[in-house]
LUMRO-711471 format. One record per residue (C-alpha): residue number from 1; residue in three letters; x, y, z. Coordinates in Angstrom, 1 decimal. Example, Ala and Ser with C-alpha at 12.3 -4.5 7.8 and 13.67 -1.06 7.14 Angstrom:
2
<k 1	r Ala	c1 12.3	c2 -4.5	c3 7.8>
<k 2	r Ser	c1 13.7	c2 -1.1	c3 7.1>
! end
This chain:
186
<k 1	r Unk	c1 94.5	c2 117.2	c3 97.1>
<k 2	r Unk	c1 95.5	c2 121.1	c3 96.0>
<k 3	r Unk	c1 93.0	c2 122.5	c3 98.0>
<k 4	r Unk	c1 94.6	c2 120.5	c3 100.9>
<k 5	r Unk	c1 97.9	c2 121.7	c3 100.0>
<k 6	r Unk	c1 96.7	c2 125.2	c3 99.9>
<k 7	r Unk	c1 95.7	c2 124.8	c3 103.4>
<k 8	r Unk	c1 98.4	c2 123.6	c3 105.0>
<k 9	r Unk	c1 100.5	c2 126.5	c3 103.5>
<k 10	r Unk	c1 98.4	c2 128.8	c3 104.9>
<k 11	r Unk	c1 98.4	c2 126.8	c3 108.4>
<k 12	r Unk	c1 102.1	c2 126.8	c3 107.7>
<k 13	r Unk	c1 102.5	c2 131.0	c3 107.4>
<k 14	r Unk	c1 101.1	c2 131.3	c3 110.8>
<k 15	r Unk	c1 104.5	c2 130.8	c3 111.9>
<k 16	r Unk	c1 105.7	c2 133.7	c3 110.4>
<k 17	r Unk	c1 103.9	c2 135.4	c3 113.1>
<k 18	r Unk	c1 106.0	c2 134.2	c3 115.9>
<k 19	r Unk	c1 108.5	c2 136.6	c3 116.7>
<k 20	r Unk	c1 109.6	c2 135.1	c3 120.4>
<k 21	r Unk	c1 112.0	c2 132.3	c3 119.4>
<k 22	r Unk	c1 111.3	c2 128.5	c3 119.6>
<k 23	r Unk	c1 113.3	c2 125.5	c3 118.2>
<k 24	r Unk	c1 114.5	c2 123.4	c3 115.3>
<k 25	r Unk	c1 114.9	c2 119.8	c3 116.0>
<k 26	r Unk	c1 116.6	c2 117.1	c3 113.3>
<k 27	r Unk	c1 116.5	c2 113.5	c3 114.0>
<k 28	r Unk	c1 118.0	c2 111.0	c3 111.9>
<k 29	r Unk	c1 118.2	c2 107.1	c3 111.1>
<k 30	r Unk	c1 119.4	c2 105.1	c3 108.8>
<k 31	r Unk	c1 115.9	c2 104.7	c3 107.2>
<k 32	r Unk	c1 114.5	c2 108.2	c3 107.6>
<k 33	r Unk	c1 114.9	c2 112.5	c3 108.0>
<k 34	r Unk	c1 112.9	c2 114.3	c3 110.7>
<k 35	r Unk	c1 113.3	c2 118.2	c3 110.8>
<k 36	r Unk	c1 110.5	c2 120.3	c3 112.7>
<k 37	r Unk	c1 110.8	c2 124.5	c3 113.3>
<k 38	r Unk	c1 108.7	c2 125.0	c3 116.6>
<k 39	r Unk	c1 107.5	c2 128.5	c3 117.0>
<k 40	r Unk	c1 106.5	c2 130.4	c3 120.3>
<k 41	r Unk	c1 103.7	c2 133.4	c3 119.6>
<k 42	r Unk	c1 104.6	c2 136.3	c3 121.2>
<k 43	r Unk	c1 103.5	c2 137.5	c3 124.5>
<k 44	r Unk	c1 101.2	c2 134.1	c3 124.9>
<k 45	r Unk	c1 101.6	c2 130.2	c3 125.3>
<k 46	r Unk	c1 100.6	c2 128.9	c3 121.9>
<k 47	r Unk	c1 103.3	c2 127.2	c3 120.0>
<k 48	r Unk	c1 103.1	c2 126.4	c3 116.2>
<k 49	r Unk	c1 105.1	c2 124.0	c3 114.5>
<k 50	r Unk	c1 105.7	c2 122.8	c3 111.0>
<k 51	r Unk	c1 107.6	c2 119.8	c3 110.0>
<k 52	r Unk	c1 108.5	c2 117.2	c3 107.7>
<k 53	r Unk	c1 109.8	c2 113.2	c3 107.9>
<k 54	r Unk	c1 110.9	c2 111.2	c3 104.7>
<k 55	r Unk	c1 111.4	c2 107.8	c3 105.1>
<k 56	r Unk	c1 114.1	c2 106.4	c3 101.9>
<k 57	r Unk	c1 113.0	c2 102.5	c3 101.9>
<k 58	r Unk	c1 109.3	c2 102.9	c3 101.4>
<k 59	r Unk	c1 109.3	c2 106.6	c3 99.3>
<k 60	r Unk	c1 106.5	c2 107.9	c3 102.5>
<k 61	r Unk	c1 106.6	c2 111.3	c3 103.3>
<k 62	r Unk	c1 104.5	c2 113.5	c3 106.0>
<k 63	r Unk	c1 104.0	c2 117.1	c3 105.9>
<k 64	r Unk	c1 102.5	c2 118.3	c3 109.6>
<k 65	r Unk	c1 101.7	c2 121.3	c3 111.2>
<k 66	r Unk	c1 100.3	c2 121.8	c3 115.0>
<k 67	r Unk	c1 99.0	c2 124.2	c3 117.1>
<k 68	r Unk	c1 99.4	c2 124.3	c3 120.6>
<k 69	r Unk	c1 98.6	c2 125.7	c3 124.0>
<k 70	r Unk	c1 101.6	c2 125.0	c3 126.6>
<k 71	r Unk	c1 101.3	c2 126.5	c3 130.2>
<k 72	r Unk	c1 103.9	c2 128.6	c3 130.8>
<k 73	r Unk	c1 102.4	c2 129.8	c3 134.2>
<k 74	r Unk	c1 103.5	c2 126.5	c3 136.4>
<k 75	r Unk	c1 105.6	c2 127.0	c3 138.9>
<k 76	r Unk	c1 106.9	c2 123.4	c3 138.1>
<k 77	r Unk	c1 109.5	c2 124.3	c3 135.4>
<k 78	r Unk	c1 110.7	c2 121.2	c3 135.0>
<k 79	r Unk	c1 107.8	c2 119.5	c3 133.1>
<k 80	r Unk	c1 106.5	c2 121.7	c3 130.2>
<k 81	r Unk	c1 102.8	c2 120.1	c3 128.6>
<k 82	r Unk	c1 100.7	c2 121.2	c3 126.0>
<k 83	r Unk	c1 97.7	c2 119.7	c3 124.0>
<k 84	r Unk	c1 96.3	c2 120.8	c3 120.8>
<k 85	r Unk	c1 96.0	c2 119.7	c3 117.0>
<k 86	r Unk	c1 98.0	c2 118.5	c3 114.3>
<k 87	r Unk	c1 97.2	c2 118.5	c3 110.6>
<k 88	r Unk	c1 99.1	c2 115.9	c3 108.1>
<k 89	r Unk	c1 99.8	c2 115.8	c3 104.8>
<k 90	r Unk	c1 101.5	c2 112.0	c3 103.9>
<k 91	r Unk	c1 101.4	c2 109.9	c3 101.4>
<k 92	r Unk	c1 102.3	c2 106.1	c3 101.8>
<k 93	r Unk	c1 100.9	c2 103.8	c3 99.4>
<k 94	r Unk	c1 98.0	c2 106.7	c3 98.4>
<k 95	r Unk	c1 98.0	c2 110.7	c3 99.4>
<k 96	r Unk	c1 96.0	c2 111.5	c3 102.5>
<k 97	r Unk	c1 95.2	c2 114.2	c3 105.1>
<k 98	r Unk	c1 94.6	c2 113.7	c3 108.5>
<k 99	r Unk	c1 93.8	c2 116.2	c3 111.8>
<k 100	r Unk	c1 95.5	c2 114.6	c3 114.8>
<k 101	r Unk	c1 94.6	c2 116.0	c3 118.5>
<k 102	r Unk	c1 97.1	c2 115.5	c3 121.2>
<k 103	r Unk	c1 100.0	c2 117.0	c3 122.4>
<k 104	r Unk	c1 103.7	c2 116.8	c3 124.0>
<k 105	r Unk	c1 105.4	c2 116.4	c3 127.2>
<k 106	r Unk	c1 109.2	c2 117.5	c3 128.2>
<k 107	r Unk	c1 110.0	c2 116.6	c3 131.4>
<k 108	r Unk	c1 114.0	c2 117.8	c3 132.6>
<k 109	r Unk	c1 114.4	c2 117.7	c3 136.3>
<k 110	r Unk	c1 117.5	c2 119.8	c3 137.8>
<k 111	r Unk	c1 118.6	c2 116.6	c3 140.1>
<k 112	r Unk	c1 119.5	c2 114.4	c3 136.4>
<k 113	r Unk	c1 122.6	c2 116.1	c3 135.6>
<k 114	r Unk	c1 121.5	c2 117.3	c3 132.3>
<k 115	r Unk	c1 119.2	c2 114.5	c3 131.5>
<k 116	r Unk	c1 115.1	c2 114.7	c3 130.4>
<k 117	r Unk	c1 112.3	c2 112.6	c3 128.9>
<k 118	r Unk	c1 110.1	c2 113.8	c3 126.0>
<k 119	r Unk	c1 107.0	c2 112.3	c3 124.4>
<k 120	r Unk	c1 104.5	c2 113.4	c3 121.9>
<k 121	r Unk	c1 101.5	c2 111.3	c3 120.7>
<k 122	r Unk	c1 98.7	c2 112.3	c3 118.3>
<k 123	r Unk	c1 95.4	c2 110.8	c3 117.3>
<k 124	r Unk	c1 93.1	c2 110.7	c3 113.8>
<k 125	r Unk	c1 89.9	c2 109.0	c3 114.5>
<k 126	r Unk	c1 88.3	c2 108.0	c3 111.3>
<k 127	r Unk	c1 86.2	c2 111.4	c3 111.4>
<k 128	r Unk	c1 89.3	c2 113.4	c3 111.4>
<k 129	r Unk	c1 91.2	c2 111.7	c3 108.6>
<k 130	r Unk	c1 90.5	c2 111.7	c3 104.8>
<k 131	r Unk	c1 91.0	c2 109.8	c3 101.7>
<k 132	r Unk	c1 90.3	c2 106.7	c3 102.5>
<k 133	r Unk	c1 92.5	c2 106.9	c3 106.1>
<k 134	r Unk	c1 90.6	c2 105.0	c3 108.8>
<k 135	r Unk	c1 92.8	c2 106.3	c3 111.4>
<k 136	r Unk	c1 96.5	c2 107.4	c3 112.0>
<k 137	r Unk	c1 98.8	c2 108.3	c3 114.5>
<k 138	r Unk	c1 101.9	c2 109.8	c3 115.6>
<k 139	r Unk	c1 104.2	c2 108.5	c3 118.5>
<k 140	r Unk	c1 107.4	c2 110.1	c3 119.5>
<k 141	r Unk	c1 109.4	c2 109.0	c3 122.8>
<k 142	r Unk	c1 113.4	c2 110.8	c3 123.6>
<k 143	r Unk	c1 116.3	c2 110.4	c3 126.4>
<k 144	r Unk	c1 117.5	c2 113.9	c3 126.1>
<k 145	r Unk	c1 120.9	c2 115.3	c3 127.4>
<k 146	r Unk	c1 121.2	c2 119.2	c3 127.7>
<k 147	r Unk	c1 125.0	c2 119.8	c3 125.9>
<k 148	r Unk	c1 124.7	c2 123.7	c3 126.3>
<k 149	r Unk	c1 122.1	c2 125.5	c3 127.8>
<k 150	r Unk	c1 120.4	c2 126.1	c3 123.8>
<k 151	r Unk	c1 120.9	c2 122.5	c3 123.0>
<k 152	r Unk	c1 120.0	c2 119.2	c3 123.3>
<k 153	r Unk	c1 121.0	c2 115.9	c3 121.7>
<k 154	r Unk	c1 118.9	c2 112.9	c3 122.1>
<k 155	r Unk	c1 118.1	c2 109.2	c3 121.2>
<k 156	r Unk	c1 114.4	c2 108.2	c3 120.2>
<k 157	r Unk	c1 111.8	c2 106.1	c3 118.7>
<k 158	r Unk	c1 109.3	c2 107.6	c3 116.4>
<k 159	r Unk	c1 106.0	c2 105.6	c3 115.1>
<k 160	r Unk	c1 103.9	c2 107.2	c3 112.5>
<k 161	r Unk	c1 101.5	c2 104.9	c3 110.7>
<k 162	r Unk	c1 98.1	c2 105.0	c3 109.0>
<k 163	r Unk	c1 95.2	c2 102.4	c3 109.0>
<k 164	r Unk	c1 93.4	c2 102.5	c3 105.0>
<k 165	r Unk	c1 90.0	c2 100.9	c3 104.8>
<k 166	r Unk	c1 91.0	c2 99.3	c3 101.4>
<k 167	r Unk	c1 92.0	c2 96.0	c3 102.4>
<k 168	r Unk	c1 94.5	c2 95.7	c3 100.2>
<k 169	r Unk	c1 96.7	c2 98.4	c3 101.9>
<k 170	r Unk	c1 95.8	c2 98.0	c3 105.8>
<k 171	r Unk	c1 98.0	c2 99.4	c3 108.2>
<k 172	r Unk	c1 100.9	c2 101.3	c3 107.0>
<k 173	r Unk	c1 104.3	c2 102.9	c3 108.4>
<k 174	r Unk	c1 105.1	c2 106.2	c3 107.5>
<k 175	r Unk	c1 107.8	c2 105.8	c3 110.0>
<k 176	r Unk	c1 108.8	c2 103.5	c3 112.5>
<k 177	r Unk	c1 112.4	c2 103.7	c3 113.7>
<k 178	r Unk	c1 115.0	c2 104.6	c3 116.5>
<k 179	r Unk	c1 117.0	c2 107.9	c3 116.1>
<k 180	r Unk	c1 119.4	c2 110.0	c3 117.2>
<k 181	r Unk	c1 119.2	c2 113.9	c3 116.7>
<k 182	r Unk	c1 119.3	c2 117.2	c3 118.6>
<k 183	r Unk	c1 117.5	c2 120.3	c3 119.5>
<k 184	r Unk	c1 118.5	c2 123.6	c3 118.8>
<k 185	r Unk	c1 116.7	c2 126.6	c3 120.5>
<k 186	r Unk	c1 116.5	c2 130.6	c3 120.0>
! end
């Protein structure tokens, strides 16, 4: 479990690299704490991001960090994609590590008044998770509302669970809740 630790650090001072600005985003519940730092590289379209959620009724945590490619060329600037990976860190009933592939969507057209949609949405199949994980995955869907042209508040449902191959554990939430929050960028 160090070694893993050691890793995601590393993965973690990658962002230190990124000297173009990018975003911190807070969401809270009444069951749970989600705070990410998203990163832009300069001078190209890869975005890193590190992260954390703790969840107070079941004493899970998750540690993540991603790397992704967004294209910044499109012409269509209302819908910003991007795919790429996402490593974890969590621990639920047991520690565990887990390397998700995926990627996020925001979508804010001009005609809304302010308004957008967001999603994100990882996947670990069993080959890409560890300690006893059979699988795991992260599902994030927002109603945003541009306040200032930096910032955005939103509302939002997060799903983060884990399947374990011991059968006396099974499926487990790392978090599954509705939220409200906002996003700050630089």
């Amino acid at each position: 479990m160090f070694k893993k630790i050691i890793i995601y650090f590393m993965f973690m001072s990658l962002t230190q690299l990124s000297l173009a600005g990018g975003s911190i985003d807070l969401s809270v519940s009444q069951q749970a704490l989600r705070f990410e730092h998203d990163a832009i590289r300069v001078d190209s379209e890869i975005h890193f991001t590190v992260g954390g959620i703790y969840n107070k009724p079941n004493g899970s945590y998750l540690i993540s960090t991603s790397f992704n490619v967004v294209d910044q060329t499109s012409l269509n600037r209302e819908l910003i994609g991007a795919i790429g990976l996402k490593g974890y860190v969590y621990h639920i009933e047991e520690s565990a590590f887990s390397v998700g592939l995926g990627g996020f969507f925001r979508y804010r057209p001009t005609g809304f008044s302010g308004f957008g949609l967001e999603g994100l949405f990882y996947y670990s199949p069993m080959m890409m998770t560890f300690n006893k994980t059979k699988s795991m995955h992260e599902l994030v869907a927002r109603l945003n509302y541009r306040i200032h042209n930096r910032a955005r508040i939103f509302v939002g449902y997060n799903h983060i669970s884990a399947t374990f191959s011991d059968s006396t554990v099974g499926v487990q939430d790392i978090d599954n809740t509705f939220n409200v929050g906002f996003r700050l960028n630089y």
